[in-house]
Backbone as CSV, one residue per row, in Angstrom:
resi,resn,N_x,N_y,N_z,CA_x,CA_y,CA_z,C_x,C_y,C_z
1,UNK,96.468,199.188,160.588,97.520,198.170,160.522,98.373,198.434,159.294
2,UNK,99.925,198.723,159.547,100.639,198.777,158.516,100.572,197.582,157.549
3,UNK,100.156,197.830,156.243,100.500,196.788,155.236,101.916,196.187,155.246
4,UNK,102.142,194.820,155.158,103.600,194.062,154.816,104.352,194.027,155.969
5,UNK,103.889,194.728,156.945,104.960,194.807,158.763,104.429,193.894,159.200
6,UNK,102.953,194.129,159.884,102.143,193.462,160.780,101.653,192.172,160.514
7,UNK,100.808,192.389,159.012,99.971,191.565,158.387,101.011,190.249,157.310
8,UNK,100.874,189.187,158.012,102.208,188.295,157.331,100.901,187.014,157.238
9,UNK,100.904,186.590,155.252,100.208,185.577,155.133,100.177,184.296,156.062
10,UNK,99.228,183.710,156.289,99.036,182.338,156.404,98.829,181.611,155.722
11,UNK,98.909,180.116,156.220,97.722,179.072,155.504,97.194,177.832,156.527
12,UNK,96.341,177.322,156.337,95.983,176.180,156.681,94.988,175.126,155.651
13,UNK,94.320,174.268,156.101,93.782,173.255,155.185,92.449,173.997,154.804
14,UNK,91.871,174.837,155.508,90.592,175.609,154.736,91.144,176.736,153.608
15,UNK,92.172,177.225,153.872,92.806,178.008,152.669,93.204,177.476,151.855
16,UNK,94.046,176.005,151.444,94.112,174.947,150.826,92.601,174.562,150.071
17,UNK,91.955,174.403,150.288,90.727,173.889,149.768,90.138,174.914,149.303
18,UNK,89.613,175.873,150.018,88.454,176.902,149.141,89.548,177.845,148.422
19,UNK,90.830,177.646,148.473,91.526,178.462,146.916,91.260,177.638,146.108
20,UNK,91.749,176.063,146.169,91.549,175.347,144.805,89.652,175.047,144.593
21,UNK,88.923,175.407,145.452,87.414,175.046,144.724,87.287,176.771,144.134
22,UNK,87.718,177.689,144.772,87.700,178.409,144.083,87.866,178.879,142.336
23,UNK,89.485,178.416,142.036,89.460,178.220,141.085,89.100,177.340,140.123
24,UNK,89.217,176.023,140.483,88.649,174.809,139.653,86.727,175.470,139.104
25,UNK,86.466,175.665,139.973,84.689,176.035,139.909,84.776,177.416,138.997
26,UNK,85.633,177.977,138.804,85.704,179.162,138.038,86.158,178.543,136.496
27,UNK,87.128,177.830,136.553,87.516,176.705,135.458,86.274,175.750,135.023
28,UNK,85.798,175.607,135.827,84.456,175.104,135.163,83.220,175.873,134.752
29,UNK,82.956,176.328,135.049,82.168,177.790,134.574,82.424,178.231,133.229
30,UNK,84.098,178.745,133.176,84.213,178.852,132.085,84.065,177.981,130.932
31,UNK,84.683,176.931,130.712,84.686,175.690,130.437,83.415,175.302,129.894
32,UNK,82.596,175.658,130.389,81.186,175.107,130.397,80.337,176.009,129.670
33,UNK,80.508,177.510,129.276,80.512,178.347,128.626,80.506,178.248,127.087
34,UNK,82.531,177.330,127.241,82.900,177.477,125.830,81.619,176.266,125.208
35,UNK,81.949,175.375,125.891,81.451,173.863,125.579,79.816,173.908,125.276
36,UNK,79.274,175.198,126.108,78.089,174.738,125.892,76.912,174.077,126.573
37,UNK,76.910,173.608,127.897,76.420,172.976,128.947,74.716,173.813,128.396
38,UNK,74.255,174.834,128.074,73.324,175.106,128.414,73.100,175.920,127.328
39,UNK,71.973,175.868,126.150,72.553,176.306,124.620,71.708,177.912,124.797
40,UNK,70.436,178.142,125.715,70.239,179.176,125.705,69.997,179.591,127.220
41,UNK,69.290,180.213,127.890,69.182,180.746,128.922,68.321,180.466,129.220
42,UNK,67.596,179.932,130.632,68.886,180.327,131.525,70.361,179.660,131.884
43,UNK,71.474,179.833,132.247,72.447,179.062,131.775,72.856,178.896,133.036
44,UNK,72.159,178.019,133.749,72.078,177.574,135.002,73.124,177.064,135.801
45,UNK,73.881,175.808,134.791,74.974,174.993,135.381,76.007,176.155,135.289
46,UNK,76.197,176.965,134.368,77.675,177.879,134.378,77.645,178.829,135.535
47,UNK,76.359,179.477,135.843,76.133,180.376,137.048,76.314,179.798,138.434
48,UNK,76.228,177.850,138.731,75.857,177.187,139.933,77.414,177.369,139.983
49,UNK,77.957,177.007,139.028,79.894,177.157,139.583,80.324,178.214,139.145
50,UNK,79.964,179.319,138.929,80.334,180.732,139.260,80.235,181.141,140.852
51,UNK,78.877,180.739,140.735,78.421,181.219,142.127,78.967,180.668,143.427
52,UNK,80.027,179.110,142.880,80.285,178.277,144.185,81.971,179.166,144.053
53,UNK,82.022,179.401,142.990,83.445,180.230,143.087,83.666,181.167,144.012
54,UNK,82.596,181.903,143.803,82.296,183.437,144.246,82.239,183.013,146.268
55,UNK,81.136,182.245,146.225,81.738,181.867,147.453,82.775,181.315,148.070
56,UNK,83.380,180.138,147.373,85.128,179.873,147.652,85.691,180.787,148.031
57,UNK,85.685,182.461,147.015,86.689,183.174,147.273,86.577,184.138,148.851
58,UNK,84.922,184.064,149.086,84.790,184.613,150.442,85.482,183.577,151.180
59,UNK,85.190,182.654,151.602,86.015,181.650,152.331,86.906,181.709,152.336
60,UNK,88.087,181.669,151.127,89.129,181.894,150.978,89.794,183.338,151.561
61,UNK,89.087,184.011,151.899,89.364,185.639,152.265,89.433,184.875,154.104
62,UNK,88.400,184.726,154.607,87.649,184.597,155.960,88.906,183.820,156.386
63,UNK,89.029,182.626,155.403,90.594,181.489,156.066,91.598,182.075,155.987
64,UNK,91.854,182.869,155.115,92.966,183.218,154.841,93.309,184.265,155.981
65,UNK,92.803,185.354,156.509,92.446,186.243,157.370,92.622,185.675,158.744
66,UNK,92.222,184.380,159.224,91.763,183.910,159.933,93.652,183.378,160.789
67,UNK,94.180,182.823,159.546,95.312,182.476,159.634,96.537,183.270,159.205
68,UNK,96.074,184.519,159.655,97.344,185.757,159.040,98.516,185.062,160.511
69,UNK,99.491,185.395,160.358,100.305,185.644,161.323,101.125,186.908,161.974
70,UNK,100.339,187.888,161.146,100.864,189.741,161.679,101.054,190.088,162.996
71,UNK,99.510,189.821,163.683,99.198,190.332,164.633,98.522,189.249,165.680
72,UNK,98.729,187.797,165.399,98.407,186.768,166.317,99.592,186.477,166.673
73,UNK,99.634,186.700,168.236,100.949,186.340,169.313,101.209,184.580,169.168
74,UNK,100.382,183.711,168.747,100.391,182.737,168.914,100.626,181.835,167.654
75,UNK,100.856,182.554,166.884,100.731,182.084,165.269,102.326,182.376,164.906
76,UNK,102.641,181.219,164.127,104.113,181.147,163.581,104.335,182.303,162.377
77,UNK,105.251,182.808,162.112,105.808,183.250,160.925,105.348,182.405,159.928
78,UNK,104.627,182.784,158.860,104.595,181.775,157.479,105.791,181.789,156.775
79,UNK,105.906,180.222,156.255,107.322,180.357,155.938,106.707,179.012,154.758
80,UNK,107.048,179.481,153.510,106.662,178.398,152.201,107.776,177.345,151.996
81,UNK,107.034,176.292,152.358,108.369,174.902,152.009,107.685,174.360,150.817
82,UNK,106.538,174.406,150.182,106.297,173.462,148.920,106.810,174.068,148.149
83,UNK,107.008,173.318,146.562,107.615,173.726,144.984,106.478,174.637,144.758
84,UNK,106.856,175.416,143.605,105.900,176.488,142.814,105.081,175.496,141.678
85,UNK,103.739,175.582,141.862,102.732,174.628,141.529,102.870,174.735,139.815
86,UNK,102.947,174.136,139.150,102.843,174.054,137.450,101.904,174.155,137.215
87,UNK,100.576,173.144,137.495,99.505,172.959,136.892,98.992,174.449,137.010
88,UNK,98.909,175.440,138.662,98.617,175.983,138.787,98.911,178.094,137.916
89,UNK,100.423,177.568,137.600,100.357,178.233,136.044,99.672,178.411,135.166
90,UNK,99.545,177.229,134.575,98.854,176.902,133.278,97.637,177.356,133.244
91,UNK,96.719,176.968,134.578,95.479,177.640,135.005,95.669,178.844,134.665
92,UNK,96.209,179.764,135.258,96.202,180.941,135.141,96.502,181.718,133.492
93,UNK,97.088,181.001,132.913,97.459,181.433,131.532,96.751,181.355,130.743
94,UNK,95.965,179.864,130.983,94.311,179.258,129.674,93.693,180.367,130.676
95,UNK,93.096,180.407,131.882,91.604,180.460,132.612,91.568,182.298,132.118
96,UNK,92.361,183.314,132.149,92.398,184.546,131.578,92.145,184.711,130.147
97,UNK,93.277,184.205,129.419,92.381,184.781,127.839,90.985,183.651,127.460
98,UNK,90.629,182.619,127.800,89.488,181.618,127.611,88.416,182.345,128.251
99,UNK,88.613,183.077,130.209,87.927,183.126,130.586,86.659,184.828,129.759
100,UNK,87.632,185.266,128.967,87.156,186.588,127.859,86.791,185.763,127.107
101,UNK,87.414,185.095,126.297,86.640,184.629,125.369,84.966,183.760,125.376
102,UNK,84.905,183.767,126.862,83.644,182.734,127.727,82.958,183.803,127.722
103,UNK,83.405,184.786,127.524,82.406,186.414,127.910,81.814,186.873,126.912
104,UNK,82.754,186.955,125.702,82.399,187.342,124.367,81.530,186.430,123.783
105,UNK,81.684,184.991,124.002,80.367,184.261,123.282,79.201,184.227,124.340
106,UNK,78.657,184.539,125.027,77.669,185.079,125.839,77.202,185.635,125.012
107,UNK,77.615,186.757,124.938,76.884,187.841,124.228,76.097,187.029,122.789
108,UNK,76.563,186.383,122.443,76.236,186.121,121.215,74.714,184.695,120.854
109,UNK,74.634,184.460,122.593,73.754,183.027,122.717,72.192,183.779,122.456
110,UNK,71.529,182.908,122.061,70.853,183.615,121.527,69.691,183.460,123.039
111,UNK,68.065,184.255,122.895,67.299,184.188,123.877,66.515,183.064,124.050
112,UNK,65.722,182.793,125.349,65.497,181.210,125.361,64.378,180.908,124.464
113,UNK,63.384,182.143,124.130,61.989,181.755,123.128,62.654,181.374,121.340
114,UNK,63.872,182.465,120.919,65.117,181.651,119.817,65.409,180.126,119.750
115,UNK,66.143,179.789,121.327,66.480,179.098,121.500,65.119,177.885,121.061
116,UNK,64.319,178.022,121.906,63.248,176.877,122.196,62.899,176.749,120.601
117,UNK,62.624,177.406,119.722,61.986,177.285,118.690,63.237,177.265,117.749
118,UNK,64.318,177.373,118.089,65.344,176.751,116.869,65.115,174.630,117.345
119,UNK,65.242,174.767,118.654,65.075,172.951,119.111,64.070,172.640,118.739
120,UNK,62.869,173.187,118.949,61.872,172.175,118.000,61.907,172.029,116.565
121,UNK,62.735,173.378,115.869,62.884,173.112,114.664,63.872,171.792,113.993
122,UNK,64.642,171.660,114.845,65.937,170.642,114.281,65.723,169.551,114.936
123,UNK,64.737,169.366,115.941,64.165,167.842,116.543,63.443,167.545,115.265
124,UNK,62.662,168.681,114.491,61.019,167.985,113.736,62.046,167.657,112.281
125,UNK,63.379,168.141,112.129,63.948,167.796,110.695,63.643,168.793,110.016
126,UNK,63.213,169.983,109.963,62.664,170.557,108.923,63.721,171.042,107.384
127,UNK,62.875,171.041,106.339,63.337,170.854,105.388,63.483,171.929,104.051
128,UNK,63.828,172.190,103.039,63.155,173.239,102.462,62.494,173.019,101.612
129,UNK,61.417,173.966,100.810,60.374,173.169,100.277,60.058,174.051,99.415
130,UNK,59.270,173.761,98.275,59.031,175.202,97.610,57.402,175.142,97.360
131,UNK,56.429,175.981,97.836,55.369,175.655,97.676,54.459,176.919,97.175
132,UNK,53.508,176.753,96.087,52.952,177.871,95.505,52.076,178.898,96.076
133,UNK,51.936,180.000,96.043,50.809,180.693,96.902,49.654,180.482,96.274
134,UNK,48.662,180.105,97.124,47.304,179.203,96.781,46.800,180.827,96.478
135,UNK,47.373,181.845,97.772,45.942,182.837,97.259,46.881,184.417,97.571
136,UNK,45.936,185.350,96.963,47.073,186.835,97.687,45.655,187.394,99.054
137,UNK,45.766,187.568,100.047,44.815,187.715,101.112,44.342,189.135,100.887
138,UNK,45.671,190.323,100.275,44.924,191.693,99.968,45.689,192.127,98.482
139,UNK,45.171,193.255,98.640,46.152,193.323,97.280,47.327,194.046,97.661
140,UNK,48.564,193.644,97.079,49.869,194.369,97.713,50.122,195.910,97.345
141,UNK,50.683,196.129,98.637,51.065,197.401,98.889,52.387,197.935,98.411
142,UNK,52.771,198.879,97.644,54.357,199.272,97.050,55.178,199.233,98.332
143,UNK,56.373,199.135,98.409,57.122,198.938,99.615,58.380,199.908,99.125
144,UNK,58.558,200.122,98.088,59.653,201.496,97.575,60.686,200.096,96.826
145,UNK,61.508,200.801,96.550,62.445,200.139,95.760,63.996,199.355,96.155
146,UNK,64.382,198.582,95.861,65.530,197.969,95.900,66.676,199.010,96.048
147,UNK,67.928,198.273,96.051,69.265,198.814,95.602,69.452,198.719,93.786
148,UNK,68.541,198.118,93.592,68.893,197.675,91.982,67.903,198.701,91.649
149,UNK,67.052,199.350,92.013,65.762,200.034,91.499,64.418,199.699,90.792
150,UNK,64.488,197.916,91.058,63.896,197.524,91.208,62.520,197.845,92.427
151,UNK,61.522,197.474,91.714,59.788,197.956,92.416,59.548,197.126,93.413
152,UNK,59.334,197.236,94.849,58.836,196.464,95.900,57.813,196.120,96.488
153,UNK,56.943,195.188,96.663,55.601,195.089,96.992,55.648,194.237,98.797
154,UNK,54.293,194.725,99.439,54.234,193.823,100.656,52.610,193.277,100.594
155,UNK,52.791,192.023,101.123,51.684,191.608,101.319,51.281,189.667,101.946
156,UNK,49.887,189.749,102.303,49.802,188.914,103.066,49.452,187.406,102.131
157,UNK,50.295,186.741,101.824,50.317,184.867,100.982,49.899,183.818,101.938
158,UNK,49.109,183.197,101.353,48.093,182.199,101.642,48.286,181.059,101.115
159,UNK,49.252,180.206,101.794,49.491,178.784,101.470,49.024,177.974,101.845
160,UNK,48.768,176.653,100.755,48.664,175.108,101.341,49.653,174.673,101.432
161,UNK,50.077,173.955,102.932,51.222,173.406,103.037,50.751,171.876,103.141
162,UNK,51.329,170.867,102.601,51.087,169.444,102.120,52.099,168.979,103.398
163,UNK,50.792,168.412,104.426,51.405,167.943,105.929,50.896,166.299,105.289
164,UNK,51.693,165.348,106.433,51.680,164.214,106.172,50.364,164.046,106.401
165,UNK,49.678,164.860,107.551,48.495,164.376,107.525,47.383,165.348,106.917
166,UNK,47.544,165.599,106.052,46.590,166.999,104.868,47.269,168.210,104.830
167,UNK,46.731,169.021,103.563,46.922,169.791,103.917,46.403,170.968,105.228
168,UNK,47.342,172.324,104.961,46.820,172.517,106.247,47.252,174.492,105.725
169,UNK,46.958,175.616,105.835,46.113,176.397,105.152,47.866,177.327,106.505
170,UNK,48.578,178.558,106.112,49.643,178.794,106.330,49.417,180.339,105.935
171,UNK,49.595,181.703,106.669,49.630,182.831,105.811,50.850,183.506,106.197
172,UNK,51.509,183.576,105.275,52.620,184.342,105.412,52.439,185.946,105.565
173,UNK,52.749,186.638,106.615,52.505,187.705,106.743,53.484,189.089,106.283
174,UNK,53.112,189.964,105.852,53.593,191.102,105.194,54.742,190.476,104.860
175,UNK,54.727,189.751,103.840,55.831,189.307,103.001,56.510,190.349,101.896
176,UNK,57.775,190.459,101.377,57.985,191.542,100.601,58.722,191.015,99.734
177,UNK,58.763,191.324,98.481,59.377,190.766,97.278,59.557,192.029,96.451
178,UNK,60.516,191.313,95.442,60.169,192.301,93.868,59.022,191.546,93.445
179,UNK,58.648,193.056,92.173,57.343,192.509,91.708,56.351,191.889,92.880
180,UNK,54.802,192.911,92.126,53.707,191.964,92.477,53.058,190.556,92.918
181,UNK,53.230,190.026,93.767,52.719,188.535,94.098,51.607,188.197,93.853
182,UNK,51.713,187.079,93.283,50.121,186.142,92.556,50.242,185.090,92.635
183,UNK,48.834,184.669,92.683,48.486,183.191,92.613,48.937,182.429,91.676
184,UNK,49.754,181.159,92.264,50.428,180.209,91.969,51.922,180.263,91.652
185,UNK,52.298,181.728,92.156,53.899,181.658,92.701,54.111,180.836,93.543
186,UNK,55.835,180.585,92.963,56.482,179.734,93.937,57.577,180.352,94.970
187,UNK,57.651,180.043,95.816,57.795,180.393,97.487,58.582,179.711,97.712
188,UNK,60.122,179.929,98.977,60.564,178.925,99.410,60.088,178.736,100.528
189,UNK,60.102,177.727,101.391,59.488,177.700,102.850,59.828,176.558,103.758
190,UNK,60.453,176.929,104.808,60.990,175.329,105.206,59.951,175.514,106.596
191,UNK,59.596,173.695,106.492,58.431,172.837,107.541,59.173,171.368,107.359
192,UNK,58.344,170.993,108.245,58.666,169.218,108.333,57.501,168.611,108.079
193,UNK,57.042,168.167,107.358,55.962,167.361,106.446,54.999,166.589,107.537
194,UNK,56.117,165.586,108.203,55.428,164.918,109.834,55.705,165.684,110.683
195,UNK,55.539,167.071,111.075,55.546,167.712,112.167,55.074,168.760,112.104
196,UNK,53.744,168.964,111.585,53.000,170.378,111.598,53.008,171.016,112.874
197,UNK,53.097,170.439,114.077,53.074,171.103,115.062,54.588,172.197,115.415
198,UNK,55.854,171.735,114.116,56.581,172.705,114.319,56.755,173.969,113.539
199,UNK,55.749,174.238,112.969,55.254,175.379,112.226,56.267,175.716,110.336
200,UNK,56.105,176.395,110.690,56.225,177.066,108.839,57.802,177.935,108.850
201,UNK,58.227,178.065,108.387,59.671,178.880,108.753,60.099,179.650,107.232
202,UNK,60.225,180.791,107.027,60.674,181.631,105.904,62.069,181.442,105.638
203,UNK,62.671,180.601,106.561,64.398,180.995,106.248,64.711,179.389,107.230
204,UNK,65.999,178.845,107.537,66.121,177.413,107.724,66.680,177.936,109.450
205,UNK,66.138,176.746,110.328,66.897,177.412,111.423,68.028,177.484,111.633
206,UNK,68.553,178.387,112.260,69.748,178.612,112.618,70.021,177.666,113.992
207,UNK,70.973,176.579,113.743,71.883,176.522,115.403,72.808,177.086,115.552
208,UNK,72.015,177.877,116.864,72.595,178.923,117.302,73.959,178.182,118.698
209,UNK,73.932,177.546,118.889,74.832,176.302,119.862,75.983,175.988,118.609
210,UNK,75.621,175.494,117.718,76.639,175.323,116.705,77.410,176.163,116.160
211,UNK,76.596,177.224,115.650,77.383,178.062,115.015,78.313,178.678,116.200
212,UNK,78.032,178.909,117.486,78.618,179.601,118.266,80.017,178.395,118.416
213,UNK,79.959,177.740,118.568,81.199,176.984,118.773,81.695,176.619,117.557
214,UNK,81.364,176.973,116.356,82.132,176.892,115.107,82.906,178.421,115.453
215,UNK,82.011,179.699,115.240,82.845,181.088,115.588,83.911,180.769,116.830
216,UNK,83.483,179.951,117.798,84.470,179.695,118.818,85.660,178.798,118.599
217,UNK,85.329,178.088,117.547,86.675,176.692,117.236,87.846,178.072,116.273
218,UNK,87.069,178.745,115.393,87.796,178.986,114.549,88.258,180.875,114.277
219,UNK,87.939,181.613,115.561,88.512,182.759,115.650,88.388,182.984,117.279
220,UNK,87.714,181.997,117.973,87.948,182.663,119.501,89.715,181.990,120.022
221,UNK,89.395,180.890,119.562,90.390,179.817,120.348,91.230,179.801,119.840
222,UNK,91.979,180.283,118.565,93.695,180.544,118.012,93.803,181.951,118.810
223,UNK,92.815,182.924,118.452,93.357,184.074,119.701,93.506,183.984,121.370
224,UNK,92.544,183.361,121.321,92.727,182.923,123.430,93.938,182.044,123.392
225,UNK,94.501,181.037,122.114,95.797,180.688,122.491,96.915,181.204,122.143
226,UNK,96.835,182.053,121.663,98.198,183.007,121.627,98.112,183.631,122.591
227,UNK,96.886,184.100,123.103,97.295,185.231,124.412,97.557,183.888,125.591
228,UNK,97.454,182.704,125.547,97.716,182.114,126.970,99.548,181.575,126.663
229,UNK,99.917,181.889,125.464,100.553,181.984,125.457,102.153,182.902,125.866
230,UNK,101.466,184.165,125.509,101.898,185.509,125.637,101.746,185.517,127.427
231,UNK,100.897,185.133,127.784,100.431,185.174,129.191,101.600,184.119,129.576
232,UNK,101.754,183.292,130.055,102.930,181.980,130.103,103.836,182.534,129.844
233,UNK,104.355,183.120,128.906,105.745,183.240,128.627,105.992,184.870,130.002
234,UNK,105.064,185.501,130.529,105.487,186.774,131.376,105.376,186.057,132.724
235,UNK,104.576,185.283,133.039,105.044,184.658,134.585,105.823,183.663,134.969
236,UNK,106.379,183.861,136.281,107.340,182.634,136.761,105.938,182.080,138.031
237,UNK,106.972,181.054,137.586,106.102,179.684,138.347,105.964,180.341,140.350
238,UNK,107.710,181.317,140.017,107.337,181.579,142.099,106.277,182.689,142.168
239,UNK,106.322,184.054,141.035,105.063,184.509,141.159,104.360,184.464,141.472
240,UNK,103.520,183.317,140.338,102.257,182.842,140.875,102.492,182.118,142.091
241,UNK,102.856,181.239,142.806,103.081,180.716,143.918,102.887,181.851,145.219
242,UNK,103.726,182.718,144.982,103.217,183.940,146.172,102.036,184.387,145.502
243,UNK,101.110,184.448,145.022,99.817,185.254,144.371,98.854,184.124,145.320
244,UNK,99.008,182.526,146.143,98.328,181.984,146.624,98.274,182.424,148.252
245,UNK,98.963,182.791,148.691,98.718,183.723,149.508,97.978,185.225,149.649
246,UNK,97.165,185.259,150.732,95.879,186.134,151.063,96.588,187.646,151.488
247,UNK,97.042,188.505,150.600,97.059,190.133,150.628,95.741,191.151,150.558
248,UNK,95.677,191.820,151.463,94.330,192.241,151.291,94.571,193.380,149.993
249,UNK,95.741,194.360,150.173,96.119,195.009,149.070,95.771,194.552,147.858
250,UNK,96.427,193.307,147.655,96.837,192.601,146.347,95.295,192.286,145.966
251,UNK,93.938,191.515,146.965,93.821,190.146,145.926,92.214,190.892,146.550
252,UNK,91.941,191.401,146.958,90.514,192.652,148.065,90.261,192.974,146.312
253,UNK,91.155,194.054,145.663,90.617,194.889,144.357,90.443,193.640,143.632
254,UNK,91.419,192.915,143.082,91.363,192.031,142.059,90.219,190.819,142.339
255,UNK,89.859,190.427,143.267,88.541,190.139,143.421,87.000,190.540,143.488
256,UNK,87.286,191.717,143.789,86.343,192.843,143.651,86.013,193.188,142.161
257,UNK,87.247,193.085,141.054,86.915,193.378,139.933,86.591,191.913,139.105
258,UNK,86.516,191.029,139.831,86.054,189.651,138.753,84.669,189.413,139.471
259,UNK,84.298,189.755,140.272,83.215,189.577,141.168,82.397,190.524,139.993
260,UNK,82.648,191.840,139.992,81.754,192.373,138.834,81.544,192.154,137.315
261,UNK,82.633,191.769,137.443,82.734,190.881,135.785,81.516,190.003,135.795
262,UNK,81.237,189.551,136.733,80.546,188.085,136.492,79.247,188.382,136.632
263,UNK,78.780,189.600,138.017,77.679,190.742,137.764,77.242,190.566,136.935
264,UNK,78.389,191.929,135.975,77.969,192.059,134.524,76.927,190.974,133.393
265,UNK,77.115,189.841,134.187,76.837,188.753,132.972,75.929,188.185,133.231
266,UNK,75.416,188.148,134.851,73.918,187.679,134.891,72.601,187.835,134.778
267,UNK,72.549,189.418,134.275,71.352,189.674,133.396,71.305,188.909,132.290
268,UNK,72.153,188.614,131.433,72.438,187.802,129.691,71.754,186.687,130.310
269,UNK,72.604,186.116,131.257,72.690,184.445,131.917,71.069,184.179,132.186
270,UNK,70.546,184.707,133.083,69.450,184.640,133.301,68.153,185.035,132.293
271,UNK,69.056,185.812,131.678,67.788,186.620,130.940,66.844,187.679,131.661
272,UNK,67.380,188.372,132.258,66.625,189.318,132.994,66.614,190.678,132.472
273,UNK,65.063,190.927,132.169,64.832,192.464,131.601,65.086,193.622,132.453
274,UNK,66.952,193.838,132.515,67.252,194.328,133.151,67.854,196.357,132.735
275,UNK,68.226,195.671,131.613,68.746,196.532,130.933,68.513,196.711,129.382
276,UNK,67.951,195.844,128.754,67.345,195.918,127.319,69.060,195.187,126.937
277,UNK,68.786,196.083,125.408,70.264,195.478,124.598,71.399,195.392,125.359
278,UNK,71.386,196.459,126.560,72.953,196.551,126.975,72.766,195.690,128.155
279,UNK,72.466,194.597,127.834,72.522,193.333,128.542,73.243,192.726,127.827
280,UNK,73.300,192.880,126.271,74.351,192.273,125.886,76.082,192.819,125.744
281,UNK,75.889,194.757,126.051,76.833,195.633,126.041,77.838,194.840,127.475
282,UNK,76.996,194.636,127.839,78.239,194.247,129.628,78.864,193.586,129.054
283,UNK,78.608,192.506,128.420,79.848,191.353,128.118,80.766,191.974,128.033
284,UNK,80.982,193.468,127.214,82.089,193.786,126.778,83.193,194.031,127.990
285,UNK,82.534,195.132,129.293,83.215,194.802,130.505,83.890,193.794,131.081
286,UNK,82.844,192.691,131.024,82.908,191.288,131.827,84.128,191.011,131.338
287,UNK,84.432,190.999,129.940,85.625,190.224,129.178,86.622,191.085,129.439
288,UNK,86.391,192.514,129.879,88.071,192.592,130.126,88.380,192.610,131.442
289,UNK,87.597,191.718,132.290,87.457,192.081,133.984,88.797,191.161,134.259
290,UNK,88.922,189.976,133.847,90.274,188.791,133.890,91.173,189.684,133.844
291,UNK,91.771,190.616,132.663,92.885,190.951,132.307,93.198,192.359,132.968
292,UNK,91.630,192.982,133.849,91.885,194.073,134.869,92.819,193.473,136.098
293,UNK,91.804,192.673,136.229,92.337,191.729,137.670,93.669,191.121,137.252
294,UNK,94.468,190.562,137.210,95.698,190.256,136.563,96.819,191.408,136.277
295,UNK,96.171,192.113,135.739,97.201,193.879,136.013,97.326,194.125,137.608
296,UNK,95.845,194.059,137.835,95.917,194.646,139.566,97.322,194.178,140.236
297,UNK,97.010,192.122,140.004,97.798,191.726,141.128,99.363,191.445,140.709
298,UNK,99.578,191.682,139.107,101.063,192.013,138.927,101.460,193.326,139.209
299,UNK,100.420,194.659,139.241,101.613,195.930,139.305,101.246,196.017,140.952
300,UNK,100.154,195.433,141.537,100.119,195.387,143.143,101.201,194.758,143.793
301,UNK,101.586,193.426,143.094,102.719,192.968,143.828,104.115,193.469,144.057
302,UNK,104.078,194.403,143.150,105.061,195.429,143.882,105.022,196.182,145.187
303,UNK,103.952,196.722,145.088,103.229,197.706,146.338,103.462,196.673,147.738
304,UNK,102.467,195.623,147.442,102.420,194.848,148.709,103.078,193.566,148.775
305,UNK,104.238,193.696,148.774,105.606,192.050,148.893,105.203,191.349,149.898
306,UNK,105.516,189.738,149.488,105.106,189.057,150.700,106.332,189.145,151.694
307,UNK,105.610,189.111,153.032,106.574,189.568,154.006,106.629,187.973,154.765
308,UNK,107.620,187.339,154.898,107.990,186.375,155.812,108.469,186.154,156.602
């Protein structure tokens, strides 16, 4: 079948609907990303409206297909009488540079056993504390030297930690310092006094949910808004308006390449020992899969014009 002769878009009310759940559910996904819906993995709610996207857009293919008017004797010429949608701009201008930036902080969430044990840490309050080493368990081992050239030792410290309800006996393992460690050094060590059950911590926890949306308030989101900017200022409103119509040329690749984008991301999402570290390497793909797809269907829309 000749492209643009035969094959002349349609629409009806199922192409109407599973384009906009399509995108809205992709808008939420992302959205839900930046925001946070799910602080470590598995990141369930962002994948349930990925995944309802992913199906929208089959639907959206099947309706759209369904209601070509190329080669059905019985089917009218499509012919567009509504205005060129605004809101549906704007979508397109935030949902591309946000939807990278939804990619890039992925990478950065931390794993769910992190996760679980940063939440019990900041449920129990924990605090910092400075408490002496009751005992040295061996005698320390040289560990080589500093940047200062300073002498390094490792070894295993034996604390009483003063719980609300007694003490309670703590060994810090292959600990490393300058200088030799001895009995009745002082140590920093953060615990929660009423919550021995959330253990002993060498360093304060990190929220990893917080900090990610602090890095996200204050270097993702002035860059994702200049580019939705930059993005906005290159399309017209009729553009996008013909881009809602079903080209197999046009919208087959550019779906094909956000479909893998999103691939890319459900080893992270899930947490699946799929690939080791470069589970976190995909993100880098994933994030430029928006701005592949978006090239596709601006230098495609040359190739394949809507025919009316």
């Amino acid at each position: 079948m000749k492209q643009g002769t035969r094959f002349r878009p349609g629409r009806s009310r199922w192409t109407t609907a599973s384009g906009w759940t399509m995108v809205l559910s992709a808008a939420g996904a992302v959205v839900g990303s930046l925001v946070g819906i799910s602080s470590y993995p598995p990141l369930t709610g962002e994948l349930a409206l990925a995944g309802l996207s992913a199906v929208s857009a089959v639907v959206w293919v099947c309706t759209s297909w369904r209601a070509r008017a190329g080669d059905n004797p019985f089917a009218d010429p499509y012919e567009e009488t509504r205005r060129p949608s605004r809101p549906l701009t704007y979508l397109f201008a935030l949902g591309i540079p946000f939807s990278c930036a939804a990619a890039l902080l992925l990478a950065l969430t931390p794993t769910s056993a992190e996760g679980k044990e940063t939440e019990r840490a900041l449920a129990a309050g924990m605090d910092e504390h400075t408490v002496r080493v009751h005992r040295v368990a061996a005698d320390p081992a040289p560990a080589g030297r500093n940047e200062d050239g300073q002498d390094l030792y490792r070894a295993d410290l034996v604390f009483r930690i003063p719980f609300d309800r007694g003490p309670q006996e703590f060994t810090l393992r292959a600990h490393q310092q300058v200088g030799r460690p001895h009995k009745g050094e002082s140590v920093t060590l953060w615990f929660s006094p009423a919550h021995p059950e959330a253990g002993v911590r060498t360093s304060a926890p990190l929220d990893w949910a917080g900090w990610g949306r602090g890095f996200l308030l204050f270097w993702i989101v002035p860059f994702a808004g200049f580019a939705s900017a930059a993005v906005k200022s290159q399309m017209a409103k009729r553009d996008v308006h013909e881009m809602r119509r079903f080209r197999p040329g046009v919208h087959l690749p550019a779906l094909a390449i956000l479909l893998l984008g999103v691939a890319a991301l459900v080893p992270l999402a899930l947490e699946l020992d799929l690939f080791g570290v470069w589970s976190r390497v995909l993100a880098l793909p994933a994030a430029a899969a928006p701005w592949l797809a978006v090239t596709w269907l601006c230098k495609a829309d040359w190739w394949f014009p809507v025919r009316h």
